[in-house]
N, C-alpha and C positions, 0 to 999 in steps of 0.2 A: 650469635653476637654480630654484630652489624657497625659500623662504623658510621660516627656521629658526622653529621652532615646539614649544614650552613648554607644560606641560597650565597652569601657572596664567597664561600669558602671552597671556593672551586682548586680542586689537586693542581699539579699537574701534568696535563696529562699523558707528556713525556712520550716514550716509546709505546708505551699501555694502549696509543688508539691504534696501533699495527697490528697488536694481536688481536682485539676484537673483532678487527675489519678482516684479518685472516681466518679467523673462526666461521665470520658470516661469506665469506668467499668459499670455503667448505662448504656450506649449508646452501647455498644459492647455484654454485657452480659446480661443484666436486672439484677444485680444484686451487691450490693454496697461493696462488700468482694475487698481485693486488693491482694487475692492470686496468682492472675496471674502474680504479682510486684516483686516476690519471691527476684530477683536480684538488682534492685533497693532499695530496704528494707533494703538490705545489705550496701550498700553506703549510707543512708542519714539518717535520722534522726530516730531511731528507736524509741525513746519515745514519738512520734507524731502515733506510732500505735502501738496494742494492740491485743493480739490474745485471739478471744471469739469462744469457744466448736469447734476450730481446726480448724478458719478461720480469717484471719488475717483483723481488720478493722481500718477504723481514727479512732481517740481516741476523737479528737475533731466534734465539730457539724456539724450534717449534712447539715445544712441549705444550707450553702454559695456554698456545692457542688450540691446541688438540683437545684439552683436558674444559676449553671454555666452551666448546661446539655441542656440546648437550643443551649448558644452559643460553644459549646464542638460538639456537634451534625453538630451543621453547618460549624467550622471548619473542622470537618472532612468529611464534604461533599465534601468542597473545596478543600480539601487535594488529594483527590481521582480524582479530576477535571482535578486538575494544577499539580499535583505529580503524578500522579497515584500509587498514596499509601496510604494507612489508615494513618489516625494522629497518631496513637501508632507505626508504620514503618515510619515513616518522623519525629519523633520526635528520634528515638533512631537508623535508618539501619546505617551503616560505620561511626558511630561517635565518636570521643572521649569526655569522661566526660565532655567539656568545654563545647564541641559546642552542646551537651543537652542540658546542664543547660541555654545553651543561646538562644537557640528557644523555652524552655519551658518558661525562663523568659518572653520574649517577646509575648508568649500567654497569660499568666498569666496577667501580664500587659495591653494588650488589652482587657482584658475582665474587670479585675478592672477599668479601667480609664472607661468603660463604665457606670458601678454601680454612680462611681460618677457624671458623667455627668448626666446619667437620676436623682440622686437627686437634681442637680446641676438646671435642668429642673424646681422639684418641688421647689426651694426654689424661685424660680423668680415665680412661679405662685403665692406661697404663699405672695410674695411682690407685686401681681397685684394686690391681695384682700384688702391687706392692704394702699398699696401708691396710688396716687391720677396720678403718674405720673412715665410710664414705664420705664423711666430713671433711677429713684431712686429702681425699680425690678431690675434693670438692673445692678447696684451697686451693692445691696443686692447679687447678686448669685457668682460677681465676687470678692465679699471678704469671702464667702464659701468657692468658687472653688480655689482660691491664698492665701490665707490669713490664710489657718486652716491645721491640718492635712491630711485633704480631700485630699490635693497635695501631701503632703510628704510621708504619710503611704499607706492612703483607695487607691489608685490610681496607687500605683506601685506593690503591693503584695495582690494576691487574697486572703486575709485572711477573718477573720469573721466581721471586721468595716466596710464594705465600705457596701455590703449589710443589715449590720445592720441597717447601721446612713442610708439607704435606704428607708427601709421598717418605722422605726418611723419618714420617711420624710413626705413620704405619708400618712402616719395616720395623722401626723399633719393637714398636710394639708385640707383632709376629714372632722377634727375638725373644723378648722378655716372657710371652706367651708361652712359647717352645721349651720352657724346663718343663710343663705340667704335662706340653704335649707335643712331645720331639717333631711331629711328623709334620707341624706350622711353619716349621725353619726353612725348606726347601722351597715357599711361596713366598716369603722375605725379600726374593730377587728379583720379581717383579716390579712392586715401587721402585724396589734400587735403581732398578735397571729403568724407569721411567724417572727419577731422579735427575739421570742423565742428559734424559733427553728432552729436559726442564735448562739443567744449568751443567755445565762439564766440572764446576769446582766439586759438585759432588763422586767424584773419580775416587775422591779420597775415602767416602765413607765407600763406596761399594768397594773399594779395592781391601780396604781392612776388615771391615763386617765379611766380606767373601774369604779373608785369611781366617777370623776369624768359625767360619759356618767349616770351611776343612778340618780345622782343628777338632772341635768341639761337636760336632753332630757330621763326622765324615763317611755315617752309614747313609745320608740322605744328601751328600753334595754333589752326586750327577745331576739327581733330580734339582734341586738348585740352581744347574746351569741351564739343562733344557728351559726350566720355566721361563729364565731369563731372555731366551731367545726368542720368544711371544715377543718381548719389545725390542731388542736388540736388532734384528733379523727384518722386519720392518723399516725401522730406524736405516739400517743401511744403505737398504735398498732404495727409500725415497731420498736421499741422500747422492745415492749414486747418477738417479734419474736425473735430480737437479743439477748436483753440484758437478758430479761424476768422480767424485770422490767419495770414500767413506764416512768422510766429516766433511761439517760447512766449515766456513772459513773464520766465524766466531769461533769455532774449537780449538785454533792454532794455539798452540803455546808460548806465542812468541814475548806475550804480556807476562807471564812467567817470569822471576826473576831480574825484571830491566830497572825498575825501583831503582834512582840515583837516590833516593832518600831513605832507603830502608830500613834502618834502624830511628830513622822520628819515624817512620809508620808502622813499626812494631809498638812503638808508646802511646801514637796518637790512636788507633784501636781500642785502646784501651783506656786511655785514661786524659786524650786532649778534650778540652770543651767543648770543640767540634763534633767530636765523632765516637768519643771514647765509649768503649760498652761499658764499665763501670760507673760511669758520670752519669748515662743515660738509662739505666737499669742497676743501679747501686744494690738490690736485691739481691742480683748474681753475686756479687762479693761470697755470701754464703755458700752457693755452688763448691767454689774453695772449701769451704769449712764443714763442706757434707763429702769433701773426698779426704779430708783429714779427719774427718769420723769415724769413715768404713776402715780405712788405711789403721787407724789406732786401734780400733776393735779386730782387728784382720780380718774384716770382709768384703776387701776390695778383693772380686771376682776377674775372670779373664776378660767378660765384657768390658770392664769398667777401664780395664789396662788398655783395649782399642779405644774406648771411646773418648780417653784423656786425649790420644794419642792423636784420633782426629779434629778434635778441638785445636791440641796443639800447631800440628800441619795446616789446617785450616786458618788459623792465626795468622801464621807464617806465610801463607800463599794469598791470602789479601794484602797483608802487607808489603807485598813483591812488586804491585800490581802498581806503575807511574799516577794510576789517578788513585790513589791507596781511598781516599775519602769519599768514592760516589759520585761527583756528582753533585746533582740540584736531587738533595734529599733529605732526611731529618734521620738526624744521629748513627748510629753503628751499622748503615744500611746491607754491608758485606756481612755481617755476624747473624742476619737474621734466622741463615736456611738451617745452623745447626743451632737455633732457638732451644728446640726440644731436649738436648742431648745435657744443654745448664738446668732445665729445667729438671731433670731426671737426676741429677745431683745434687736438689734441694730436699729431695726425699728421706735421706736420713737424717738432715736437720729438722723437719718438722717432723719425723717421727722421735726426735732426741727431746726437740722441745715438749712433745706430751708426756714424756718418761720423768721430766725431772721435775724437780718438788724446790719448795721455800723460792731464796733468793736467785739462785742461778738461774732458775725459770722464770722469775721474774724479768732478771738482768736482758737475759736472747730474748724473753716475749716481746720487749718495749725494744731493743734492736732490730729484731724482725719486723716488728709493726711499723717502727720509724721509715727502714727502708722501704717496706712496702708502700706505703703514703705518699716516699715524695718520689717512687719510679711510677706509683699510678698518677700522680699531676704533670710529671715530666711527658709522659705518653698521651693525656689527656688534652697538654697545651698543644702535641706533634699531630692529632688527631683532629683537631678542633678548630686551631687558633691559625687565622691567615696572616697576623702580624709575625708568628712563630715561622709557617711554612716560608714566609718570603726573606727572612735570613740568608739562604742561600747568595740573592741578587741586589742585597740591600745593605751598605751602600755600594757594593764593589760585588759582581760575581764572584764565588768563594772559588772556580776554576782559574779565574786569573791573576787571585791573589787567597793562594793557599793559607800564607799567616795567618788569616780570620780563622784559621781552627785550632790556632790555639789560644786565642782573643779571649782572657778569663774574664774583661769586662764586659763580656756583649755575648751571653747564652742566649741564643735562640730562642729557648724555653722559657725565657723570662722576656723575653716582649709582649708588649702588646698593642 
């Protein structure tokens, strides 16, 4: 799945050209500084980087550009093939500023829309394990892949979600895998553990999915933690080198709980027309109604009590957070990395809906299909439409006049 793309519907390209450029500074250099960008630094975002003991670096995590140095590597192979130029001379020889920023987009983009497509991969596998009938996998991935921010955000701008909501796909997954075959559970900790070193809000699933791997398979939880330390152990260490601390300075906690507003951004998450997950994925609603499924049948399982549980916390820790809404983004951008987690909660509604007969099935068919419809044009406008994306800054940036988010006159999604 690839993200739809327009010659004047250019992203933007926000933080997303740091990691690229730190990818290819890996691949050129061996080494993650962006000194050589001196020019570039000049023109774009300079509080997206940070100069440590006289070397200029992203400020944000290194993850999502560690995780892009394959596909950076191999574009630039090609580059050399079909150009004969390096990626960093074929991105910038005789150009002006536009037509950068627009072969950068369209890498950046291709490499994002990859991330989501291979979780896009695990979320059908995860739906083999559970449905009876590859049809309804089949469903499952394409209300991921249309239906959530996966399209609108993960998919067009190589930021830190689309490799996150990635990496806690696959641990899922490994979980979910691990009742048939316990001995999966102990490699679970790997993504987790690169999870982290994507985004730190994910602390929360590795800290509870690692409660919950002692509980429930505590014959395989040493091995659990060594594997972890493959990425952990690493992570430190360049960490140390740089920062000389165990964490960079993005990892502070300080953003944590300072929210003068927190309680509207506990609602506006959810349900302002700015930002709300439900307004902009109406879908999930169901999510709800597929833990009020298991919960009445009593088969809500111990997974399913962490994985509320993360949701919840998750919830609550964006909403903490003084810029609660993003940013220059389109709709529920902090809700994206535990995508998967609503997604895996629509599972017993669509295995309810094949179950039932006459009217009721009727009644949720035409519910479900309604929802689905207007979260796939809502993502479709977020993915597509430049009158859509430039909401943000039009007429008033939404940073310096937060009210526009909850402006029930003026969706974003309904511009054009």
């Amino acid at each position: 799945m690839f993200a739809v793309y327009f010659g004047g519907n250019r992203p933007n390209l926000g933080d997303s050209i740091w990691s690229i450029h730190v990818a290819m500074s890996v691949v050129k250099e061996g080494n993650t500084d962006l000194d050589e960008y001196e020019n570039l630094i000049a023109k774009y975002n300079q509080y997206a980087v940070q100069n440590i003991n006289g070397h200029v670096y992203y400020y944000f995590p290194i993850g999502s550009s560690v995780l892009a140095v394959p596909f950076v590597f191999s574009i630039d192979k090609a580059s050399n093939i079909i150009f004969q130029a390096d990626l960093n001379d074929y991105l910038s020889q005789n150009l002006a500023l536009d037509q950068f920023e627009h072969r950068l987009a369209m890498i950046q983009m291709f490499i994002a829309s990859l991330y989501v497509a291979l979780t896009t991969v695990f979320v059908y596998l995860i739906g083999e394990l559970l449905f009876k009938r590859k049809l309804h996998s089949l469903f499952l991935a394409l209300i991921f892949a249309f239906c959530t921010s996966a399209w609108s955000m993960a998919s067009i701008e190589l930021n830190q979600h689309g490799p996150s909501m990635l990496m806690l796909t696959i641990a899922l997954y490994l979980i979910l895998s691990s009742k048939r075959r316990p001995g999966l559970i102990q490699f679970a900790s790997i993504p987790l553990a690169f999870s982290y070193v994507i985004r730190p809000t994910n602390s929360l699933s590795i800290l509870l999915l690692t409660v919950f791997v002692f509980i429930q398979y505590r014959k395989y939880f040493v091995s659990y933690i060594l594997w972890s330390l493959l990425i952990a152990v690493p992570f430190f260490i360049y960490n140390l080198k740089i920062y000389g601390t165990v964490l960079s300075p993005y990892y502070s906690p300080q953003r944590v709980g300072s929210s003068p507003t927190f309680l509207e951004a506990l609602a506006g998450n959810l349900v302002s027309p700015g930002r709300g997950l439900f307004i902009y994925s109406p879908i999930l609603l169901l999510s709800i109604l597929g833990i009020f499924i298991k919960a009445r049948r009593g088969q809500l399982e111990k997974l399913d009590g962490f994985l509320i549980s993360i949701i919840i916390l998750h919830w609550i820790t964006i909403s903490s957070f003084p810029h609660w809404w993003g940013g220059s983004s389109f709709g529920p951008r902090f809700f994206t990395d535990i995508m998967p987690y609503f997604i895996y909660f629509l599972i017993p509604v669509i295995a309810r809906l094949a179950q039932l007969q006459g009217v009721k099935k009727g009644v949720l068919a035409v519910g479900f299909l309604t929802l689905f419809l207007i979260s796939i044009f809502i993502h479709h406008q977020g993915a597509t439409s430049f009158a859509v994306r430039s909401w943000v800054g039009d007429p008033v940036n939404v940073d310096q006049a937060p009210y526009r988010l909850w402006d029930w006159h003026d969706l974003s999604f309904l511009r054009r």
